[in-house]
C-alpha positions in Angstrom: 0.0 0.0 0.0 1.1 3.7 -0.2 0.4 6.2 1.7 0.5 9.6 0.6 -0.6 12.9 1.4 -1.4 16.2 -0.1 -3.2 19.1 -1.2 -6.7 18.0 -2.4 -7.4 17.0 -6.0 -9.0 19.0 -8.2 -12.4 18.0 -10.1 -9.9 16.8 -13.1 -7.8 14.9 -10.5 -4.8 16.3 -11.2 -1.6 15.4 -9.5 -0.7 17.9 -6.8 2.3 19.0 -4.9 3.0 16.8 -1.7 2.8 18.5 1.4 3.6 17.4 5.1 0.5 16.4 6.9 0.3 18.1 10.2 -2.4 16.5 12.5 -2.3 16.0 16.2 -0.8 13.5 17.7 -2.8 12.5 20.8 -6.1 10.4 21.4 -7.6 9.1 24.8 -7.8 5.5 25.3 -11.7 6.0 25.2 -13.3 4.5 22.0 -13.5 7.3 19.5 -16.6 9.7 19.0 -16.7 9.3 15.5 -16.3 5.9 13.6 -14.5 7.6 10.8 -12.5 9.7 12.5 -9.1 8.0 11.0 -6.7 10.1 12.6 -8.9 10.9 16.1 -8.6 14.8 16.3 -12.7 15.3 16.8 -13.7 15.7 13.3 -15.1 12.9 10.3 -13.2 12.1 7.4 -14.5 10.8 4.0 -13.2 7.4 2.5 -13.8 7.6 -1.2 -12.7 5.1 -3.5 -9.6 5.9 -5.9 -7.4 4.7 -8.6 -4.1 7.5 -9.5 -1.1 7.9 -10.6 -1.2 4.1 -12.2 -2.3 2.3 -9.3 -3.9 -1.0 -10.4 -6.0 -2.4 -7.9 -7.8 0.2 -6.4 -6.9 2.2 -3.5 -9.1 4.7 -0.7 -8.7 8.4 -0.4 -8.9 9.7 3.2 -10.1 13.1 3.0 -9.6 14.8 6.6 -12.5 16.8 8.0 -12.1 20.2 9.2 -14.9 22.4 11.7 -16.3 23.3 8.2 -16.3 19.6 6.9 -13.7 18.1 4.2 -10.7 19.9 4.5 -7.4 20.1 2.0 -5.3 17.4 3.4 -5.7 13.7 2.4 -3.9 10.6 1.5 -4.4 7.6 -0.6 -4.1 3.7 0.7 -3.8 0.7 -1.2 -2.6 -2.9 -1.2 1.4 -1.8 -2.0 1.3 0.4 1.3 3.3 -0.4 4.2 1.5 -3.0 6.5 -1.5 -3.7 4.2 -1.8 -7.5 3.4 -1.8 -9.0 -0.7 -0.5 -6.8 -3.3 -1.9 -3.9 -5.4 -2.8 -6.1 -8.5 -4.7 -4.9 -11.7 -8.7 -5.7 -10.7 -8.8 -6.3 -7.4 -11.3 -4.0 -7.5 -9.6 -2.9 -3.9 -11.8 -0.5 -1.7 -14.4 -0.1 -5.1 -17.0 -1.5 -3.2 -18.6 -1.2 0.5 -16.4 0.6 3.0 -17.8 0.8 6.9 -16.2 2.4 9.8 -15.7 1.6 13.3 -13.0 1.7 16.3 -12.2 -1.7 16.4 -9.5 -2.2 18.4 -11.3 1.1 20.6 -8.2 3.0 20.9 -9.6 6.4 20.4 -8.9 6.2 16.2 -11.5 5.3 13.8 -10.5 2.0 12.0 -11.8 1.5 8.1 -13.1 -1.8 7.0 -12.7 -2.5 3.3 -13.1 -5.1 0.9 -11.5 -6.4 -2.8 -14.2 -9.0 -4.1 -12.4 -9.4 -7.4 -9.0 -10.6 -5.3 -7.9 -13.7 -6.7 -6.4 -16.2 -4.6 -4.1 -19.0 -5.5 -6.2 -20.5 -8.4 -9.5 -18.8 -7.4 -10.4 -16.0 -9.0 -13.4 -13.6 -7.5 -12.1 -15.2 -4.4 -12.1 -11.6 -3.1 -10.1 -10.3 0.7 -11.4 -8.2 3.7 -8.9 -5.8 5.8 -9.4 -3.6 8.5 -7.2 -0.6 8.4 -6.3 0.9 11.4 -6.4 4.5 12.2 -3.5 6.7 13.8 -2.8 10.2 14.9 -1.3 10.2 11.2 -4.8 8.4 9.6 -4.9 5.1 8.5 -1.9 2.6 9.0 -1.2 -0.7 8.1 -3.9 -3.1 8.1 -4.8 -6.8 9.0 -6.4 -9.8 6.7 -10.1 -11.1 8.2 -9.8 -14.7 7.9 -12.1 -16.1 4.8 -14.3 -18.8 6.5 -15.6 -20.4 3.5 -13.1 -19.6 0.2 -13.9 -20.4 -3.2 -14.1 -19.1 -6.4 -16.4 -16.1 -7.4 -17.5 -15.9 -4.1 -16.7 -11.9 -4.1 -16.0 -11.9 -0.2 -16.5 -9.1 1.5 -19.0 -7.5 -1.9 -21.2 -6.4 1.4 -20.1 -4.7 4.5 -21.7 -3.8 8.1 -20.7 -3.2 11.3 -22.1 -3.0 14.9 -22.0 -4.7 18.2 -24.3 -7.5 16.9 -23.5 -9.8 20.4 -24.0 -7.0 22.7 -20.8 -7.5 24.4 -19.6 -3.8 23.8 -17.4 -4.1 21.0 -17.1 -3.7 17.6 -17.9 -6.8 15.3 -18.2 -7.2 11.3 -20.4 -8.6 9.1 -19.4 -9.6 5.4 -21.1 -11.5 2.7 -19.3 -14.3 1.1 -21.3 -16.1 -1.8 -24.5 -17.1 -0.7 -24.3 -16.2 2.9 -22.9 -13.6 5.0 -20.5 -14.1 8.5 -20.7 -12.1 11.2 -16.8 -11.9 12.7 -17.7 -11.9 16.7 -15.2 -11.4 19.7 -13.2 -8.6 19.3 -11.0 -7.7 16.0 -7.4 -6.2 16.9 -4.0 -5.5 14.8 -3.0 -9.1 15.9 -5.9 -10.7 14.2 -9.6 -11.6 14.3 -11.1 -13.4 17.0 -11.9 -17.1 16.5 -15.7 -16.5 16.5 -17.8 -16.3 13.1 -21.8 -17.0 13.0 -22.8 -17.7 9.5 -25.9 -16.3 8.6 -28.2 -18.4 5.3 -31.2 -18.1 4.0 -32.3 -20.5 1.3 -33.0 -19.2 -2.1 -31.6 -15.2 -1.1 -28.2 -14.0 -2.4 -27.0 -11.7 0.0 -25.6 -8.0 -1.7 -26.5 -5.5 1.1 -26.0 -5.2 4.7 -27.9 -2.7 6.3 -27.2 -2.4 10.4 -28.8 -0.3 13.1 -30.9 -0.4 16.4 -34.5 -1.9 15.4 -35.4 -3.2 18.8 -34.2 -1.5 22.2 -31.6 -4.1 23.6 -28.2 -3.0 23.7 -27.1 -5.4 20.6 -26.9 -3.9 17.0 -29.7 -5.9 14.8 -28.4 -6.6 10.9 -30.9 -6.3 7.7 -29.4 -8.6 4.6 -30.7 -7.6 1.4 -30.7 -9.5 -2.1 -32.4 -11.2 -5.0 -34.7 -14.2 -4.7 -35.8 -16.2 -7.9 -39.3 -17.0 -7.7 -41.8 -18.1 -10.4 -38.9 -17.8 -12.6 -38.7 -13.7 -12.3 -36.3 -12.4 -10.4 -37.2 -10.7 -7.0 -35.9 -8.4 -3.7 -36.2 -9.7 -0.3 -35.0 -8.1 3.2 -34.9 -10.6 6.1 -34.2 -8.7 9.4 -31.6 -10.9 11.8 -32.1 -9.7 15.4 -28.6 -8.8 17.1 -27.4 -10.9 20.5 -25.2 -13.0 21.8 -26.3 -15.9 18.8 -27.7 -13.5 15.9 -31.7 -14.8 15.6 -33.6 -15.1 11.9 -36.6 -12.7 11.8 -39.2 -11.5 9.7 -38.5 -11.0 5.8 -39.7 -7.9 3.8 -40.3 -8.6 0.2 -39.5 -5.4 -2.3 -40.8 -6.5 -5.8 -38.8 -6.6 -8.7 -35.0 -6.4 -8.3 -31.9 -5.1 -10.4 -28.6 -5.6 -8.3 -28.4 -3.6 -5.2 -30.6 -1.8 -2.7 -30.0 0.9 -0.6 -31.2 0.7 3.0 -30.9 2.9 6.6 -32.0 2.8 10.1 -32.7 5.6 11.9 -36.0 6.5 14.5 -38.1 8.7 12.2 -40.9 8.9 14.7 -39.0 8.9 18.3 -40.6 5.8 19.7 -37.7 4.5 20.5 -37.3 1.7 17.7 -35.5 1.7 14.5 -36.9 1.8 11.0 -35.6 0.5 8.1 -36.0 2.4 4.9 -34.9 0.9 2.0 -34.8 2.3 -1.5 -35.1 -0.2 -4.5 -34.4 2.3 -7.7 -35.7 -1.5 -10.0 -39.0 -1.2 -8.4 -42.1 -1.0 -11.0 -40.0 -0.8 -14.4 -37.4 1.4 -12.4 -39.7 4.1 -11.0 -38.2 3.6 -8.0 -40.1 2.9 -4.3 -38.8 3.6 -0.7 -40.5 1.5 1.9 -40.4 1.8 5.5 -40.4 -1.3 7.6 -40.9 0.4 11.3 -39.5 -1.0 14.1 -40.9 -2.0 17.3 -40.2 -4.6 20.3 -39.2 -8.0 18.6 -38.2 -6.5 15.0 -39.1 -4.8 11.8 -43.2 -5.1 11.5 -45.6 -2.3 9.5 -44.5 -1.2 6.3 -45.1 2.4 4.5 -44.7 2.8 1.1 -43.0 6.0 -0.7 -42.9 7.0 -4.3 -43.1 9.9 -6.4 -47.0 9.5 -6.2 -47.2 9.8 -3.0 -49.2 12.7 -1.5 -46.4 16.4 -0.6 -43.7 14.1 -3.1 -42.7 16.4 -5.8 -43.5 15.1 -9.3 -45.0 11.4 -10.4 -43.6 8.0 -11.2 -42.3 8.0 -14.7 -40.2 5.1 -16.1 -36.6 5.3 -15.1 -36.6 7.8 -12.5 -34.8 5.5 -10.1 -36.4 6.9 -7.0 -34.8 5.8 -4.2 -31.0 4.8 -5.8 -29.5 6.7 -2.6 -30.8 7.1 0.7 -29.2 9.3 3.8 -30.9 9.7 7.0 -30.3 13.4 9.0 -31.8 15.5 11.2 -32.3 19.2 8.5 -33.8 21.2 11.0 -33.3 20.3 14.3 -36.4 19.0 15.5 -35.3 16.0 16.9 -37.0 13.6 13.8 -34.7 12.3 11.2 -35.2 13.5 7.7 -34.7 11.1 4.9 -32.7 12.4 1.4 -33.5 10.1 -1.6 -32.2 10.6 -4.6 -33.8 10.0 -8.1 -30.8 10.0 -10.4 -32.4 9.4 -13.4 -35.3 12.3 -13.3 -36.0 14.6 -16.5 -35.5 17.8 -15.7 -36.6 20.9 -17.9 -36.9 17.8 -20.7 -33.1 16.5 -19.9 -32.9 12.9 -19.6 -31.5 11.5 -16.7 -30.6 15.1 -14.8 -31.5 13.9 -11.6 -33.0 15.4 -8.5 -32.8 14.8 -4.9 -36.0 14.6 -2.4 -36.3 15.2 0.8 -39.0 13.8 3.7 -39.3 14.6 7.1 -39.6 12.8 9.9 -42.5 13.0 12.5 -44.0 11.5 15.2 -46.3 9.6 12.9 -43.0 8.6 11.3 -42.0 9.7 7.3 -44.3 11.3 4.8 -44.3 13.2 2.1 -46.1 16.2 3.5 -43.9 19.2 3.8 -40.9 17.3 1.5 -38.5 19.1 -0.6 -37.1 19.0 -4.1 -33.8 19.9 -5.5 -32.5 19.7 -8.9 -30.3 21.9 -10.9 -32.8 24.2 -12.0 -33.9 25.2 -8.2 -32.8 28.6 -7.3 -29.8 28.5 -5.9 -28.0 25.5 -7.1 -25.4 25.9 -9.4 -25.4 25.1 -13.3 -28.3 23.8 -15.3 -29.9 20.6 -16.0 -27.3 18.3 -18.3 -28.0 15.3 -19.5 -26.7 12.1 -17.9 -26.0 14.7 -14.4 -27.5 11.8 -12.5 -27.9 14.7 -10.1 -28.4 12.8 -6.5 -26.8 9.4 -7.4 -24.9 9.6 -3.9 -26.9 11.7 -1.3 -25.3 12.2 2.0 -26.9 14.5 5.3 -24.3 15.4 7.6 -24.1 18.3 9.8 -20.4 19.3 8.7 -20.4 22.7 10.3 -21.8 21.9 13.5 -24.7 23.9 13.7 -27.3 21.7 15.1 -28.6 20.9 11.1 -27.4 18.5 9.3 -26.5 19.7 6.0 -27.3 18.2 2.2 -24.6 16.6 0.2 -25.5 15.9 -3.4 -23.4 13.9 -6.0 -23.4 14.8 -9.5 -21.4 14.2 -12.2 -20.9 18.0 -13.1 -20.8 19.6 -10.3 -21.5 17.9 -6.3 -22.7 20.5 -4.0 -23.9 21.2 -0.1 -27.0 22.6 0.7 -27.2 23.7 4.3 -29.5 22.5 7.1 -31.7 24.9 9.0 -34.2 25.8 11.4 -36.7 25.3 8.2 -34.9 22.5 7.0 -32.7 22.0 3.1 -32.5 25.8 2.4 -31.1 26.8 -1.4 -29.2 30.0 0.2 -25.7 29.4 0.9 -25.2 26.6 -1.1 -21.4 25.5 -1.9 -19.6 23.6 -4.6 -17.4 20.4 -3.4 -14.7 18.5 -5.1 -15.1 16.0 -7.1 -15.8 12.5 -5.5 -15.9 13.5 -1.9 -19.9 12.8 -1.5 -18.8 9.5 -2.5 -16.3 9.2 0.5 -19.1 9.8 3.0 -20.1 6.9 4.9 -23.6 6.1 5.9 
């Protein structure tokens, strides 16, 4: 791996001149606040997939986080830099895919799980490798292998990432898909090794590709949401089957989502305040790629009631319309500081002012009846405020991310598109289109859920 650090890319991703990276060099022995705070001075960082300067494999781009969120500074890890296990070898496909965050080892420095499911080993290719990277008062630093439990070929270990305390013991544990099932890596994972416990998780007929993880029930364990494609009747469909966290990980209730393409995208978070987590999970295939959102809400043993959201839905700007991909990107955040979380959704593939595929980016609030789409908002290019103009092919809102970066109380809008990625700031009245800021290139991308 390399490790390398310097003044932030431009959009074009030009090379720029290496600076030093000055960063402080103390952390508590307390677990740190944030899970993706790399180099433990108080403030997130983004991991964002990257390939430079010939690298083959892949690599990540750690961009530090400032008071103001993403700052100038970063670096760039992959398999040739010191302490990383394998080799930087043309497709891997090395940190392209999931990338999760937690303090592992709970030193005080966020650690960042990462995964390379085209990583062929010996004769097996699609094998694919897991490795936690270890954060520092310098970012991240070295790494160590998570054992494959079940190797074989095309198996794309490690394709889907979580993480949580899914035992309830009070540490850290990891989740990872690995062909048709997923293993959940239990009893503490350290720069020595992993610990000896795994708890494979199957469900006939489902092919896992997501991991969703969060608090759906109020014990102190983390509860884990496996998402993938189920054939039945000879069309291919979506299911989510809810796994209740504990000290042996329990099979729950399963959510079907209608027809399926290849990934979903899911959260967690309390939208009504009852004290149970809900599940939304966006599935952009759903009625000839429409798009849907629907809301499995939590409650004492699991996931039960389900809501369902789409562009028809009463306060949601605009109708269903083929290819709109509602619900592609999901982010959960509290815009204006009443206590519910807010849900952004993208729909990448909107028309916009008659440009195909623009993109737009909704946004519902939460309530103590839970999400609706009563008082939602709408962004695209062509609101006030936003810079540039519809283009075709924007796939404006492809990555959404809420975040409050600036520490205001709000968390703030990040949109990903392919001209021009912006934030939109929170506020007492939620998304506002005043104040809103260009962002490099590819840094929406490097926010984790």
């Amino acid at each position: 791996m390399r490790l390398r650090t310097a003044t932030l890319l431009t959009t074009a991703l030009t090379a720029a001149t290496l600076t030093p990276l000055t960063l402080p060099t103390t952390a508590t022995a307390a677990p740190a606040t944030y899970a993706d705070d790399f180099n433990g001075d108080g403030y997130r960082d983004y991991a964002g997939q990257q390939s430079l300067d010939g690298n083959k494999g892949g690599s990540v781009q750690v961009t530090f986080g400032t008071a103001e969120g993403p700052g100038s500074r970063f670096q760039i890890v992959d398999q040739d830099s010191p302490g990383v296990p394998g080799s930087d070898e043309r497709g891997d496909s090395w940190a392209e895919g999931t990338r999760v965050a937690a303090d592992f080892d709970r030193d005080g420095y966020g650690d960042l799980a990462v995964s390379a499911v085209n990583e062929k080993v010996g004769r097996q290719r699609g094998q694919g490798a897991v490795t936690v990277l270890w954060g520092s008062p310098t970012g991240l630093k070295g790494g160590t292998a998570v054992p494959n439990k079940a190797p074989g070929a095309q198996k794309a270990f490690g394709d889907g990432l979580a993480t949580g305390d899914f035992d309830g013991d009070g540490k850290p544990d990891l989740a990872a898909t690995n062909g048709g099932s997923v293993y959940v890596y239990k009893g503490g994972i350290s720069r020595t090794g992993v610990g000896s416990s795994a708890q494979r998780l199957a469900k006939r007929g489902l092919t896992p590709t997501d991991l969703i993880a969060g608090k759906v029930t109020k014990d102190r364990a983390t509860d884990l949401v496996v998402v993938g494609p189920v054939v039945r009747d000879w069309q291919e469909t979506g299911d989510a089957w809810f796994v209740k966290g504990g000290r042996t990980l329990k099979p729950g209730a399963t959510l079907r989502l209608g027809a399926y393409a290849d990934s979903a995208n899911g959260v967690i978070a309390d939208f009504d305040r009852n004290g149970y987590g809900d599940l939304a999970i966006g599935n952009y295939a759903d009625s000839k790629y429409k798009g849907a959102v629907t809301v499995w809400r939590g409650g004492r043993t699991g996931p039960g009631a389900t809501a369902r959201i789409t562009q028809g839905t009463p306060g949601v700007a605009g109708t269903p319309e083929k290819g709109d991909r509602f619900g592609g990107s999901l982010s959960a955040g509290d815009t204006n500081g009443d206590g519910y979380p807010d849900l952004a959704v993208g729909a990448e593939s909107e028309t916009v002012d008659g440009t195909r595929r623009a993109g737009g980016v909704h946004v519902l609030r939460g309530g103590a009846s839970g999400l609706k789409g009563t008082g939602s908002k709408w962004f695209a290019r062509n609101s006030a405020g936003i810079p540039g103009s519809p283009g075709e092919a924007d796939r404006f809102g492809s990555t959404v991310r809420l975040r409050d970066t600036d520490r205001d109380g709000y968390a703030d809008l990040y949109v990903h598109g392919e001209f021009d990625p912006v934030r939109l700031p929170g506020s007492a009245s939620g998304i506002k289109n005043s104040g809103v800021s260009r962002v490099e290139y590819g840094i929406v991308e490097g926010f984790l859920q």
